[in-house]
Backbone bond lengths (Angstrom), bond angles and torsions (degrees), N, CA, C in turn:
res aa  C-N    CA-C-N  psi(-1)  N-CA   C-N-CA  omega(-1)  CA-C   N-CA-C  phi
1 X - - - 1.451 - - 1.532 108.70 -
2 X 1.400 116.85 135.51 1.204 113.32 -163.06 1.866 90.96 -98.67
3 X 1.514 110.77 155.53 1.447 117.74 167.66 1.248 144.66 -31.60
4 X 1.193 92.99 -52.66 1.796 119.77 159.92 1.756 118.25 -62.03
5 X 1.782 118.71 -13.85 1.198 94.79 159.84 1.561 104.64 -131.66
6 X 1.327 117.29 26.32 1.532 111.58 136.35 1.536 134.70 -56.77
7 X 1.011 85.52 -56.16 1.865 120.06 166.67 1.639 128.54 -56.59
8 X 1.347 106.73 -15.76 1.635 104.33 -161.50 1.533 110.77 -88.90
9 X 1.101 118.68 15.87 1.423 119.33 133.11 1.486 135.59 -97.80
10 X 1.458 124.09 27.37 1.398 129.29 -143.16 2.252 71.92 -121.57
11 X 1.291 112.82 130.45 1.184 117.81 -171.61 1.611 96.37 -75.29
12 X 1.618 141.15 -0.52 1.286 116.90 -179.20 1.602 116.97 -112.52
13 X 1.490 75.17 10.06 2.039 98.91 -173.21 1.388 101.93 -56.94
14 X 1.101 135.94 142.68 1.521 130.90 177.62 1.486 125.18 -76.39
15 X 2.001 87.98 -2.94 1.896 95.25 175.16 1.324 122.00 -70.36
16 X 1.595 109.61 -31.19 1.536 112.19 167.72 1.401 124.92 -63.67
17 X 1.142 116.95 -37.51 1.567 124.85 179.48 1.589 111.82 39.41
18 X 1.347 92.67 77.79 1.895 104.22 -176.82 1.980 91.24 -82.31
19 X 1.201 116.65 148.92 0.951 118.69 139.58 1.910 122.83 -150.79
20 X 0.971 89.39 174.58 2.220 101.07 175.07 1.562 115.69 -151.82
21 X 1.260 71.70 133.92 1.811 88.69 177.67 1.800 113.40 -119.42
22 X 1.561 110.58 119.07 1.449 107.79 175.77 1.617 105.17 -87.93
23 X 1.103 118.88 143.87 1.417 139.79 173.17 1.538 111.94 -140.23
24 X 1.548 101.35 129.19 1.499 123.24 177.06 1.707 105.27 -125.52
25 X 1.140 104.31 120.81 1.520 111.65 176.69 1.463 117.58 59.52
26 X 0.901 106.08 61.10 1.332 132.08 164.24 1.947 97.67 51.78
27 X 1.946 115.16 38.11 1.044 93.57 150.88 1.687 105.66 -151.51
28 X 1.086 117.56 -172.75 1.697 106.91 -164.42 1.446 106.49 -99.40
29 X 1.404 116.01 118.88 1.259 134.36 -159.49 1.883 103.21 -90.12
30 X 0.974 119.20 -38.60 1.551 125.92 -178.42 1.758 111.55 -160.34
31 X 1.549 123.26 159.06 1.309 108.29 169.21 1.734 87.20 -128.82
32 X 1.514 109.67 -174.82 1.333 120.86 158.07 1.451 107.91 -174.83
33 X 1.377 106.52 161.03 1.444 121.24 179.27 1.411 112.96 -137.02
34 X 1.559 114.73 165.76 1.368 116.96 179.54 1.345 117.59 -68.55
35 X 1.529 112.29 152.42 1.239 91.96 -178.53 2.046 90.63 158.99
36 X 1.225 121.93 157.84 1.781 139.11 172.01 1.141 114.88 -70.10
37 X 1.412 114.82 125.25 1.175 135.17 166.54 1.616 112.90 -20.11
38 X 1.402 119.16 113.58 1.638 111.29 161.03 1.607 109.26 -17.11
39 X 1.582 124.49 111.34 1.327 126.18 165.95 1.486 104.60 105.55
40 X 1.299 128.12 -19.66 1.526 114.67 -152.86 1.596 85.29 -115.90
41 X 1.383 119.36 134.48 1.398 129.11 -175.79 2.105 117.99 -70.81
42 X 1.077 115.84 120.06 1.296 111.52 -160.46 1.800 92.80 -74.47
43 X 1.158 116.77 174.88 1.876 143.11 -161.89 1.988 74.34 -85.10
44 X 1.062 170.89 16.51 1.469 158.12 129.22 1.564 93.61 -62.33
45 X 1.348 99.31 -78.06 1.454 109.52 176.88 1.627 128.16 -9.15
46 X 1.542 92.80 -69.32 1.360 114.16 -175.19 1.571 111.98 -64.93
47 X 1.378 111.35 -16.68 1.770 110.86 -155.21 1.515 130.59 70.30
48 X 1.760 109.33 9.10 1.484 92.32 178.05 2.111 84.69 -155.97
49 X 1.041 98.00 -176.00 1.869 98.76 -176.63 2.146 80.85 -119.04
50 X 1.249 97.15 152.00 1.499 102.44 177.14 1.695 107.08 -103.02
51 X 1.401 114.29 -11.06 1.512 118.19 145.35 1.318 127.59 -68.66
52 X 0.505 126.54 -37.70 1.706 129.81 -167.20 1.654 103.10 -88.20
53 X 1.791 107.30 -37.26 1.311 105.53 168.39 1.328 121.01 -61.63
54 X 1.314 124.90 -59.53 1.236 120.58 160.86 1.680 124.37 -67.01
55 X 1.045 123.60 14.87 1.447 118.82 162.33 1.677 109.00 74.43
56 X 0.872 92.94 44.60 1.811 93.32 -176.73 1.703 114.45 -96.03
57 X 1.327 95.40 127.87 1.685 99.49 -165.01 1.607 86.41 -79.06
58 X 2.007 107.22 155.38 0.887 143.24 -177.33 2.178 101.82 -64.13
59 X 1.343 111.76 110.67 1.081 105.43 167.69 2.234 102.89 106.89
60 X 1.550 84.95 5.19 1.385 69.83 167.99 1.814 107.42 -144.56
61 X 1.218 121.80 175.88 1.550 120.85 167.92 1.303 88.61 60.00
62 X 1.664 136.81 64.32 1.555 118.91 169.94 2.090 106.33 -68.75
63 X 1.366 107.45 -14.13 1.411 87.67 -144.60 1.829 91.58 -88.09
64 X 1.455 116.41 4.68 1.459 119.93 176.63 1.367 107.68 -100.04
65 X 1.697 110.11 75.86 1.298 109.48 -174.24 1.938 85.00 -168.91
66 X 1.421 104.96 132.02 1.390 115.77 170.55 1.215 111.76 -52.14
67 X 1.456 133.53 -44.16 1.640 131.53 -155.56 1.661 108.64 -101.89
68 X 1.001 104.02 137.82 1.726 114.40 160.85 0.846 109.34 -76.14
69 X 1.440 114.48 162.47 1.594 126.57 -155.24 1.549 99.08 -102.73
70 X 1.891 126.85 152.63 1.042 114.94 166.85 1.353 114.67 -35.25
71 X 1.560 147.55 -74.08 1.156 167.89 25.70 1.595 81.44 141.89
72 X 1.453 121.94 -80.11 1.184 127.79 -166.10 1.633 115.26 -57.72
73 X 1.903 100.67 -39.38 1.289 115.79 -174.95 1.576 109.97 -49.91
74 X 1.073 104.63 -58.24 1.477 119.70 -164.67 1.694 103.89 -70.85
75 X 1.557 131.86 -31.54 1.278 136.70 162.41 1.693 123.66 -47.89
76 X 1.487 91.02 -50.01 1.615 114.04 -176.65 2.117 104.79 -72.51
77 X 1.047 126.75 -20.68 1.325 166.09 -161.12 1.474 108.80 -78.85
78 X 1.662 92.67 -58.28 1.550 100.00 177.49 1.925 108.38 -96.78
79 X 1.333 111.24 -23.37 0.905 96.39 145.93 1.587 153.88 -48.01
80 X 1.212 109.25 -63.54 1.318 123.67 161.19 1.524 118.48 -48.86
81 X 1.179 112.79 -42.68 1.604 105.14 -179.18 2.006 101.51 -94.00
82 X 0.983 123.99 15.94 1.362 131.48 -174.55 1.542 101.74 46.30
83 X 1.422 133.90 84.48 1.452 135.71 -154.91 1.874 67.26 -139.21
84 X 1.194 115.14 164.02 1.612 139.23 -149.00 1.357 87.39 -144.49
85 X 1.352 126.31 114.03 1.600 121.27 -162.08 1.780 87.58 -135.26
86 X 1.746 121.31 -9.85 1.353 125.32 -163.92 2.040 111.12 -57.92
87 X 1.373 129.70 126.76 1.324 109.89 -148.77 1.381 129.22 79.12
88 X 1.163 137.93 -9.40 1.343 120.98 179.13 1.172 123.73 -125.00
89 X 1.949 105.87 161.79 2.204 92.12 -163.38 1.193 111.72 -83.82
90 X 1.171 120.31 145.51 1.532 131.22 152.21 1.377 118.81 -72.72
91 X 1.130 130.07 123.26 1.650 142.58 -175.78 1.001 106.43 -106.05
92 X 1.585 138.42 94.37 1.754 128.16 173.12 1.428 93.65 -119.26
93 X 1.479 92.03 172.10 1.419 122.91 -175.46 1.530 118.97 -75.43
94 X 1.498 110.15 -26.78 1.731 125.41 177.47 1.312 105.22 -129.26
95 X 1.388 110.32 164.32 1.733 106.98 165.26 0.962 125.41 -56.27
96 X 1.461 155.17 141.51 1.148 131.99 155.29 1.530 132.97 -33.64
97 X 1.022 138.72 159.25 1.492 149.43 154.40 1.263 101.39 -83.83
98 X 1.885 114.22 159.89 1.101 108.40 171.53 1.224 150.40 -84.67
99 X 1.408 101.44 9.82 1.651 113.50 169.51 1.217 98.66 -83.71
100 X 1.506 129.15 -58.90 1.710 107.15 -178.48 1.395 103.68 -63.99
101 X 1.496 162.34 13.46 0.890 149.17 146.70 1.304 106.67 -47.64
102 X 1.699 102.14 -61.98 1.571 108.16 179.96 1.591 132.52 -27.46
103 X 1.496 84.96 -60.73 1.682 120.86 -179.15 2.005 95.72 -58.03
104 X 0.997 115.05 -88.55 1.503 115.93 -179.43 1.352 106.20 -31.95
105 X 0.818 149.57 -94.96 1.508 154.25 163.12 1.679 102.77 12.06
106 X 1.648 102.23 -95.64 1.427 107.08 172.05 1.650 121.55 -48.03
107 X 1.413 112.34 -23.14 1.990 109.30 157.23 1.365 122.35 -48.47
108 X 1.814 92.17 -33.37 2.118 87.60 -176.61 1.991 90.17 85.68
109 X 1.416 139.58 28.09 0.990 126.93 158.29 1.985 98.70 -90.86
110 X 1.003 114.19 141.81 1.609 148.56 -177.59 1.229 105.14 -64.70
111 X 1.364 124.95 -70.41 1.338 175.54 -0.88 1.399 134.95 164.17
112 X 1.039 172.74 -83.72 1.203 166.70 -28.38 1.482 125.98 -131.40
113 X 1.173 126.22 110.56 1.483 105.25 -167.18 1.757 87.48 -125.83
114 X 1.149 118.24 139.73 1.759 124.25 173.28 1.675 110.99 -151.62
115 X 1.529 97.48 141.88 1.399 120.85 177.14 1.896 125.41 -62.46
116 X 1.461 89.29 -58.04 1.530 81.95 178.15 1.500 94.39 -141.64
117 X 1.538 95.35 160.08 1.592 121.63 -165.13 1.237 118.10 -50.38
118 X 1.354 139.06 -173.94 1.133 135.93 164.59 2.066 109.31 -163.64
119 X 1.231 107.44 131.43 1.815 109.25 -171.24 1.501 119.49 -61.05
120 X 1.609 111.55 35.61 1.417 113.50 166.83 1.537 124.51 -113.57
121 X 1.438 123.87 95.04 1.358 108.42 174.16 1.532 126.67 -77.50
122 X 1.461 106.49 4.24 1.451 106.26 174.79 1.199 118.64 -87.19
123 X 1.410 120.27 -8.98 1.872 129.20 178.31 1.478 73.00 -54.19
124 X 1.761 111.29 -77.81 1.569 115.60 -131.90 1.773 99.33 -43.94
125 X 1.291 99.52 -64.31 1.297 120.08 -156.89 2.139 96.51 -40.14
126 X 1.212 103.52 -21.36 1.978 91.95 -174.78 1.241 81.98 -100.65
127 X 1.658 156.68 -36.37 1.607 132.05 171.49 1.222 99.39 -52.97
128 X 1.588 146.10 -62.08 1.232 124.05 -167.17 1.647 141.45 -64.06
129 X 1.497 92.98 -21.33 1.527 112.35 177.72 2.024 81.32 -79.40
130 X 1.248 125.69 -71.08 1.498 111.68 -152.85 1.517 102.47 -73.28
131 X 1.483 131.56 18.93 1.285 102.55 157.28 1.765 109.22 106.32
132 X 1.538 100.73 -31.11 1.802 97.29 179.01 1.172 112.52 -79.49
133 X 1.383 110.96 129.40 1.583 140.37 170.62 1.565 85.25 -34.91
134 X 1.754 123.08 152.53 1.182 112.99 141.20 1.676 107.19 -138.74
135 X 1.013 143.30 136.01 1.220 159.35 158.94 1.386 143.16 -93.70
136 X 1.380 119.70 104.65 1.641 116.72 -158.51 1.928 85.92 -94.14
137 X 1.530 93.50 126.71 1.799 108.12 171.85 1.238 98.80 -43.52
138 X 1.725 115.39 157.79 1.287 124.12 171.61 1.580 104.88 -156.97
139 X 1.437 133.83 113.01 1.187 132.12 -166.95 1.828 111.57 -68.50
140 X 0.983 118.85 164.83 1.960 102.84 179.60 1.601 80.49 -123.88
């Protein structure tokens, strides 16, 4: 068995390929994808996922995981380059989790539009109390 499909449930594996893009006014303000901290070696790297080692079900314990989330990437993104993301949607590939709930929320993005689900009902439940739109994609 090769590495890559030990791993392909390990969220920093490059098989998932999460990504998000914020856009304000109809242009794209920052993107990001999953993936290890500048410097810190991702679960490929290492040869093993530190989820899967410890058995961590999908949708919980996000913060015991080497990689940041698209979500955060693209937050931290506009930060760093001082990009003004306050009002505008975020488009990812999964639902958020609830730390980027956090993060989006306190960004001042509105916003949210995502493709496929994800096993947290506590994201939704803090977009709906704070007010952000959320929207699961739907092809016509």
């Amino acid at each position: 068995m090769h590495l890559t499909e030990e791993i392909a449930g390990c969220c920093i594996s490059n098989l998932r390929r999460i990504g998000a893009v914020v856009v304000r006014e109809k242009r794209v303000m920052t993107t990001g994808y999953n993936g290890a901290p500048a410097g810190i070696r991702s679960c490929v790297e290492r040869g093993e996922c530190l989820r899967e080692k410890k058995k961590i079900p999908s949708g919980t314990h996000a913060e015991l995981c080497y990689a940041a989330h698209a979500e955060q990437n693209a937050i931290i993104q506009a930060a760093r380059y001082g990009i003004n993301i306050n009002g505008a949607t975020l488009y990812c590939t999964h639902q958020p989790c609830v730390i980027c709930a956090k993060m989006i929320i306190n960004a001042g993005i509105a916003r949210v539009v995502y493709k496929e689900g994800y096993p947290d009902d506590f994201s939704m439940r803090l977009f709906a109390e704070a007010g952000t739109r959320v929207e699961k994609y739907t092809e016509e």
